[in-house]
N, C-alpha and C positions, 0 to 999 in steps of 0.2 A: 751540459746537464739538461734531461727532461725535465720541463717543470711539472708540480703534484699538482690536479685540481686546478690548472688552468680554463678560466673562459676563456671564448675565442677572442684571440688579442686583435686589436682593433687594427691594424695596419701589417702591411708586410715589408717594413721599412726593416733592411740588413742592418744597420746603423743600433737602430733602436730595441732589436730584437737583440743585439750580440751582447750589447751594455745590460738591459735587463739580465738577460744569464746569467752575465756576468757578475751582479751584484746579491744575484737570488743564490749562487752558488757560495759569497762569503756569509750571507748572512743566514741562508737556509730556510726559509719560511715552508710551511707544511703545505700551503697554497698560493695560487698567485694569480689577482682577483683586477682584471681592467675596469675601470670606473669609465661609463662610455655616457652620463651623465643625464641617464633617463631617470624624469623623476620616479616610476617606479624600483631599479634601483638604490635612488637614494633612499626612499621611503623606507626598504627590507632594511638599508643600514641602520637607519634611525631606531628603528624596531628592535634589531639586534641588541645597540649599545643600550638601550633605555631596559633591554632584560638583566642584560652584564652589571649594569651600575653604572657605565658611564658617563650615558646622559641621564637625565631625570624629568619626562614630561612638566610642562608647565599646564596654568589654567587654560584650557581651549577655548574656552567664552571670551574671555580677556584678556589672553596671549594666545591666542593661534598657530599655532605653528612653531610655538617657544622651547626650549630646552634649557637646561642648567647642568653646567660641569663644572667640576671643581680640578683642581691641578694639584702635585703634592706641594704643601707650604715649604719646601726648599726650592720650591720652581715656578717661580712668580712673575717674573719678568726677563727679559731681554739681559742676558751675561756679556758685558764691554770686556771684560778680562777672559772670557771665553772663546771670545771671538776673530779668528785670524784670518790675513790677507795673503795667503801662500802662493808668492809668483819666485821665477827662478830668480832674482835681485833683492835684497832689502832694500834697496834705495828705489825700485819701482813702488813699492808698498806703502816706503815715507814715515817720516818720525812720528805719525798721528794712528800710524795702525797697529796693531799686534803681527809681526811676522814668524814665520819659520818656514824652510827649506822645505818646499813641495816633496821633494822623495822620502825626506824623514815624518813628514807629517802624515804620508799617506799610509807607509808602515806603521806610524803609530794607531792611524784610524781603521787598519785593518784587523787589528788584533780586538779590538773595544765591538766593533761586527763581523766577528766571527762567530755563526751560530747567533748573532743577539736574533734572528727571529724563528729560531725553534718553535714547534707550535702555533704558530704565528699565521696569517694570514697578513699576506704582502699586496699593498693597494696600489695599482699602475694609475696613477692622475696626469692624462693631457692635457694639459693648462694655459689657454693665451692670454698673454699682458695684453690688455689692447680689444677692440672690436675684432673678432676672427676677418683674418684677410684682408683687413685694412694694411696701410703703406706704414703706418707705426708697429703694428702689431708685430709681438717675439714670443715662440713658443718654450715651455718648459714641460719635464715630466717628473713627475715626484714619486717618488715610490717611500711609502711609511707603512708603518704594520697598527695605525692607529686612524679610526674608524672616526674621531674626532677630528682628524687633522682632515680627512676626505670631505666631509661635513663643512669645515669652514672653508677653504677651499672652495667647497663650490657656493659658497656663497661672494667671496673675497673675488673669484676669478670666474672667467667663459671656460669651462671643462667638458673633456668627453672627444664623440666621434669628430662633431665640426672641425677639430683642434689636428687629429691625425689626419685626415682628408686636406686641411690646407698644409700640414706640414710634408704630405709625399713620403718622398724616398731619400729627401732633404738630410742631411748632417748639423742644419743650424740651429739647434733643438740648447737649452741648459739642460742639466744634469742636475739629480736631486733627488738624493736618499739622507732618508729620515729613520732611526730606528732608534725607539722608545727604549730601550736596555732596560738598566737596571737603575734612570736615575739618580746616576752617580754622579754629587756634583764638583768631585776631585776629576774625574774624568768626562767633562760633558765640556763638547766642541761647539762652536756652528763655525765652517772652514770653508771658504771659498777659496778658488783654484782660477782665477780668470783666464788663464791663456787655455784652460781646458774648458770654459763657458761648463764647470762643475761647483754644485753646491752639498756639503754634506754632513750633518748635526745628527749628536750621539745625542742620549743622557738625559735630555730635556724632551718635556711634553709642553709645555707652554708657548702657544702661540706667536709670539713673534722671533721665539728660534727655531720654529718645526713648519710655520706655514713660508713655505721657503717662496715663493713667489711675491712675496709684502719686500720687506728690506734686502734680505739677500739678494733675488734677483733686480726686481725695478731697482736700485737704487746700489747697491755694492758692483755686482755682474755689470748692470744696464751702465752704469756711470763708465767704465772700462771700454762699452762696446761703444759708446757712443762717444768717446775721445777715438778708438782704432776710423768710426765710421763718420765722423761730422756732426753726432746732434748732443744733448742733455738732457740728463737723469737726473732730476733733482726737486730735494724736499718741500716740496711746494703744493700747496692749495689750488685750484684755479675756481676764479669766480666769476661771473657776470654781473654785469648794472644795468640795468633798463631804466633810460630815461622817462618821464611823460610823454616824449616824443615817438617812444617806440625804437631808440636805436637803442643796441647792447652795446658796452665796450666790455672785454677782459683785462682781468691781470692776474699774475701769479704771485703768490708770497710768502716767502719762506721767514718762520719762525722757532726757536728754541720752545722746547718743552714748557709747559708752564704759561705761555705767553699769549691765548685764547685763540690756537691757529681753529682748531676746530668750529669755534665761535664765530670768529667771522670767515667762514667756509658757508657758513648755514645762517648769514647774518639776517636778520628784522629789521625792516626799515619803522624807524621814526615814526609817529606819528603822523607828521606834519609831513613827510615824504611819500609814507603809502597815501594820503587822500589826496596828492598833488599825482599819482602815480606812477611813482617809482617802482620795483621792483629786483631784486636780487636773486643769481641763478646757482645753485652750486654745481661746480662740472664734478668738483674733486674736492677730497678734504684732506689730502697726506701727500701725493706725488704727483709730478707732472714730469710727463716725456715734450721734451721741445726740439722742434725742428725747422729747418728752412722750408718757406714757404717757395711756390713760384714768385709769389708777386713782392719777393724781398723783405718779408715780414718774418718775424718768427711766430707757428703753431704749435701748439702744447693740447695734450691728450693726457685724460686722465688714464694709467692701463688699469687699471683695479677694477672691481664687480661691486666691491662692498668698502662698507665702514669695519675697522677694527679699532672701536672707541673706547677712550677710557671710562668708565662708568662714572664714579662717586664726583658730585660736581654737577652732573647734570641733570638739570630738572625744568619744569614747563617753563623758569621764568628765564637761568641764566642759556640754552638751546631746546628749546620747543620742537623743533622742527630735528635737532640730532633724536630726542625723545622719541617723537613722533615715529623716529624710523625704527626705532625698538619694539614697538607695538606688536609687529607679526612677523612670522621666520627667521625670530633670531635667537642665535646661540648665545647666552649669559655666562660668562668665569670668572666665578671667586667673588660671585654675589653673594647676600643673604637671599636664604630660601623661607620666606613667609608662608609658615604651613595653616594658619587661617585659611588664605582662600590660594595657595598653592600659587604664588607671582614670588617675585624676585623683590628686594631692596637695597638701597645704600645708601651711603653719609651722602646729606646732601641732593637726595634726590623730593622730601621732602620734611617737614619737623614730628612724624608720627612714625617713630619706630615699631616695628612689630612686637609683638610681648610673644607671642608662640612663632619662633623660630629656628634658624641653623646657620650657625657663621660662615661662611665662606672654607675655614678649616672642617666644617661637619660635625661640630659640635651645637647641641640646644644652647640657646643664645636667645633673651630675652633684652631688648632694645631698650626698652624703656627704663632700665635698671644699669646695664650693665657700661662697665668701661672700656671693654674691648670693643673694636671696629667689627662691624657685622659683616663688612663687604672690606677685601683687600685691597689699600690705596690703588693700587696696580689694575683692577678688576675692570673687566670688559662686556663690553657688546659685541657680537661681529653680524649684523645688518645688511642686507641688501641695499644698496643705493637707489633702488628704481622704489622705496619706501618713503623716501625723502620729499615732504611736500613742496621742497626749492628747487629738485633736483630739474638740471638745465634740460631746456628740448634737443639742444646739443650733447648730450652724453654718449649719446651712440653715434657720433658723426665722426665715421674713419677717418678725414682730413684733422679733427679737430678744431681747435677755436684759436681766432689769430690775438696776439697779444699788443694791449697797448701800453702796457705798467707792467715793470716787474716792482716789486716791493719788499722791501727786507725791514726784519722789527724784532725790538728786545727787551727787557725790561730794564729800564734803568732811573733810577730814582729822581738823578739830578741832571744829567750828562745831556741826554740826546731831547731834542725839541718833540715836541708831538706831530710834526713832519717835516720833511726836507726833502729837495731833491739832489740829484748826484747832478755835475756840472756835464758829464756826456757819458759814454759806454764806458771808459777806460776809468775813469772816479766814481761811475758807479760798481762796478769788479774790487772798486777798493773798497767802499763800503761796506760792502757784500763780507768781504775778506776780513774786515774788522769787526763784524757783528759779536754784539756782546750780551751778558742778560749778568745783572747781579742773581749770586743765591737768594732765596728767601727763607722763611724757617720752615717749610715742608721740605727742602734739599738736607742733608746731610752736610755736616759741617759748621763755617761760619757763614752768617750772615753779611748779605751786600760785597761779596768777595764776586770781581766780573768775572766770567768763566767766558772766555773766545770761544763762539761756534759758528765758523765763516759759514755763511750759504744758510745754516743748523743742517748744515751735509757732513762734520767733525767725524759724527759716530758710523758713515753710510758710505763715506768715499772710498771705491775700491783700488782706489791707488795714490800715490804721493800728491797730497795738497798743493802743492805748491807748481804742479802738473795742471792740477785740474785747475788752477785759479789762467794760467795759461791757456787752457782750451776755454775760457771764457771768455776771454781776452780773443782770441782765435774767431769765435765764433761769432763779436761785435762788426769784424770784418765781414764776413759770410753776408751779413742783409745791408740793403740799401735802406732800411726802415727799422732800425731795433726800437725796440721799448722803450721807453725812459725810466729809469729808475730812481726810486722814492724809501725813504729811509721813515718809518713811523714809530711811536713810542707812546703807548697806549698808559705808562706807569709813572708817570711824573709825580713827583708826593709837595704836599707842604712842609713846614716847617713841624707839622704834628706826624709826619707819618703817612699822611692819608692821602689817596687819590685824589687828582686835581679832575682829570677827566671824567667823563660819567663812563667810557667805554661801552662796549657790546652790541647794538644798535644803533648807537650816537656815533660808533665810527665809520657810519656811511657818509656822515658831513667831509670827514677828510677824505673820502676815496672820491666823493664829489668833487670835491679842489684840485686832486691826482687827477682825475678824467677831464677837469675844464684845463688844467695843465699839458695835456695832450692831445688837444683839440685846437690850444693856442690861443684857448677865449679870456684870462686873465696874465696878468703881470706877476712877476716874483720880486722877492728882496736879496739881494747877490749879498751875500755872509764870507766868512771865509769857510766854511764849510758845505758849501753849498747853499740850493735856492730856500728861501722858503716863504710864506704866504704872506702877502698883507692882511689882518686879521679881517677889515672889511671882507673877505672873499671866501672864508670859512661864515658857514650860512648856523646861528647860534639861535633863531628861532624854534623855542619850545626844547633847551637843550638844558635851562636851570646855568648856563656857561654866560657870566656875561664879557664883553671886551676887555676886560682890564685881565680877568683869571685868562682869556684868552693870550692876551699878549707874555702874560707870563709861562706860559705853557712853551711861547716860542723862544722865550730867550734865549739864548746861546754865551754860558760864560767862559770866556779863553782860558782861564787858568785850568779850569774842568777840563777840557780838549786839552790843553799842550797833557795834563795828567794822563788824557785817555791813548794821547800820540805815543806818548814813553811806553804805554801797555800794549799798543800793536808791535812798534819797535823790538821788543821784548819779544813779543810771540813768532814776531815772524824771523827772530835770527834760528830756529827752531827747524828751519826750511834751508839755511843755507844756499847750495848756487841751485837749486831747483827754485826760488824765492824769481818771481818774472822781472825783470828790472823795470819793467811801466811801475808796478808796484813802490817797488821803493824810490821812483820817482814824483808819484802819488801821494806817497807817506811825505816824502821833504816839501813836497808841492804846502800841503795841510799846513804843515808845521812850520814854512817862509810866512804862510796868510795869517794865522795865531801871532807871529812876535807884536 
């Protein structure tokens, strides 16, 4: 097929040019538009949708570079029921995903983009995970008929010519068409296809099933390619410590929704630790790609450009610095639009709601009066990273940054200590495996019911869990030097309900304990569930925590564990013979040291 109103396409890759055709032929678009990622380019886009209504300038003086979109209120967030893992096997896919049969699925997604972009203008986006032409870096190309999805995009990822120029004449590119239709939420897909390294979502506009390089690829696709290739895709933070002495250590640390991953991604040290001169770096606040280093180590790269933050929540006190990065060139969805002085709000960003405003649905919405949420729980930033005044000097370091902690953490009221460590690589893959987070009353449902989210990789793993708990297990062998791994619990309650920990800043005291634990400079207490602190060695100066609330924070009671043992038990007969047998060695292991 000729294409209509083509610029000159950035590459002359056979590969790349035949699949375009190919897709602009079922869906039809009137034109078909390379994003080659010069800001004048962008600018014309910006221009365009702020005429259409898409976006809606913010204040220049006080948001620079800002914009406000709104999504239709049926498509708000990320669809789990929507969502499927199409390889030729259900049992490669696993009890935990949504499957269906790659050649039925693809017939059904042909008829849903046929013609869906009539009229249309179809946008070519080159996109690398990763610093272009680094040893980490995977290219993708997205093709969408929406002028918002290009927009976040380049803020979320490296796009444009750099992206065809390292990718050649190359076939190893993902796959990724996006077309907005008609919003149908009986028929809106996001389908990935791993052995075709293809991603492709109907029906939705909403960013985290349209901006196909966030989950779908790092972390559905990437998680598949790097079990075929040796490394990890996985839901993880990376952070830096900088002692007074000037050395960094890393770690990475995967957490459930709800559990302040973002928070301490962008942590504040203490009072009493910034004048001593500590310092914290954020590489990343959502993925990390990890790999074998030469020197036996595993390194982790953050691939992403930007933040895709949740909005309501954050404000100067509980992330200053995620705040901070909203300041200038960022995209706002499903804010309130404060038409006083033309800025954005939401629950929680501070106690002075707008009185002349527009809810997030587009209706006048006065804050001060009314009962409806101005801004949708769901509601987003999407941020540049290089806005971030934590952000590491390593960010752009193609090798990445070496790890000496990984860390996994959840919320649980009674169960889990405020830290531990895993006894070696193979008990910490089980911890990992067993992570859990009670409901609270913002979840749907009951309250305090554990919901298992191994890794909090549950909703992102593109293929059978009980595969990938094996390529972890796999990959402790791979280094002479792994991480050590540490289990923490930010949510401990009292007997009233209420948090024992102060959290948010104060949990630099335990990543301090983590880092003198990998260094070798302090002792542990051997539990049956692992190590965990003498309370002398957690530093409670200026934390309002004194030793006695501290020891209590570490208790460990057996009847709680043997309870929590029977709920892994349970979860993992779910896995059957894909279930690793370290694991259920690991599980009896736990459950001998409990009697």
């Amino acid at each position: 097929m000729a294409l209509v109103g083509m610029n000159m396409a950035l590459t002359g890759n056979r590969d790349v040019l035949d699949w375009i055709d190919m897709m602009a032929a079922m869906t039809r678009p009137a034109q078909v538009v390379w994003i080659d990622g010069s800001e004048s380019q962008l600018k014309a886009l910006r221009t365009q949708a702020v005429a259409s209504g898409e976006l809606e300038k913010l204040n220049e003086e006080k948001l620079p570079g800002c914009y406000l979109h709104r999504t239709a209120p049926n498509d708000v967030a990320r669809v789990e029921d929507r969502t499927f893992i199409c390889c030729p096997r259900e049992e490669d896919a696993g009890p935990t995903n949504n499957w269906m049969d790659p050649d039925v699925m693809y017939a059904k997604l042909r008829k849903l983009y046929d013609g869906a972009m009539q009229g249309l203008t179809m946008y070519v986006i080159p996109y690398s995970m990763g610093v272009v032409g680094s040893p980490f870096a995977k290219y993708g190309i997205e093709l969408t008929d929406s002028i918002y999805v290009v927009l976040n995009m380049s803020i979320m990822t490296r796009i444009g010519q750099d992206v065809m120029d390292a990718l050649g004449n190359s076939d190893d590119y993902v796959r990724g068409l996006h077309a907005t239709a008609k919003l149908d939420p009986e028929n809106r897909y996001i389908v990935h296809f791993p052995q075709d390294d293809t991603i492709m979502s109907v029906n939705s506009a909403y960013g985290g099933n349209v901006l196909l390089g966030k989950k779908c690829f790092a972390l559905r696709i990437a998680s598949c390619q790097g079990r075929d290739e040796g490394w990890m895709a996985e839901h993880m933070l990376i952070l830096g410590i900088e002692n007074p002495k000037g050395e960094v250590f890393y770690l990475a640390a995967a957490f459930p929704s709800a559990c302040g991953k973002t928070n301490l991604a962008m942590l504040i040290p203490p009072e009493h630790y910034k004048k001593a001169g500590w310092k914290v770096w954020c590489v990343g606040d959502d993925i990390a790609w990890i790999r074998v280093g030469q020197d036996g180590r595993l390194w982790a790269m953050n691939p992403e450009y930007g933040f895709f933050g949740v909005a309501p929540g954050t404000n100067v006190k509980s992330n200053p610095n995620a705040l901070e990065s909203t300041r200038k060139n960022t995209i706002f969805t499903n804010v309130a639009h404060n038409l006083d002085d033309n800025t954005v709000w939401w629950e929680g960003l501070d106690k002075n709601p707008p009185k002349h405003a527009v809810d997030w649905k587009g209706n006048p919405w006065d804050g001060t009066v009314s009962t409806e949420k101005g801004a949708h729980p769901n509601s987003r930033f999407t941020a540049p990273a290089k806005n971030c005044p934590c952000i590491s000097p390593e960010f752009e370091n193609p090798t990445g940054v070496p790890l000496s902690a990984i860390v996994f953490g959840g919320r649980r009221a009674k169960t889990a200590p405020l830290v531990y460590q895993s006894r070696d690589w193979a008990h910490g893959v089980f911890v990992g495996s067993a992570m859990a987070s009670e409901t609270t009353a913002a979840a749907a449902g009951a309250v305090g019911v554990v919901r298992r989210d191994p890794m909090a990789m549950l909703p992102f793993c593109g293929y059978n869990m009980g595969r990938y708990w094996q390529h972890w297990l796999d990959m402790g062998e791979k280094v002479s030097k792994p991480p050590l791994i540490f289990n923490v619990n930010w949510f401990r309650t009292d007997a009233d309900g209420k948090f024992i920990w102060p959290g948010f800043g104060e949990n630099l005291r335990v990543l301090e304990w983590i880092m003198k634990r990998c260094e070798h400079a302090v002792d542990a207490v051997e539990t049956p569930i692992g190590y965990l602190p003498h309370p002398e060695d957690i530093v409670l100066e200026g934390s309002g925590v004194d030793t006695d609330t501290l020891k209590e924070l570490l208790t460990v009671d057996p009847a709680l564990w043997r309870e929590d043992a029977a709920g892994v038990r349970a979860f993992y007969q779910k896995f059957g013979d894909t279930l690793p047998d370290t694991l259920k060695q690991e599980l009896a292991g736990l459950e001998d040291r409990l009697q």
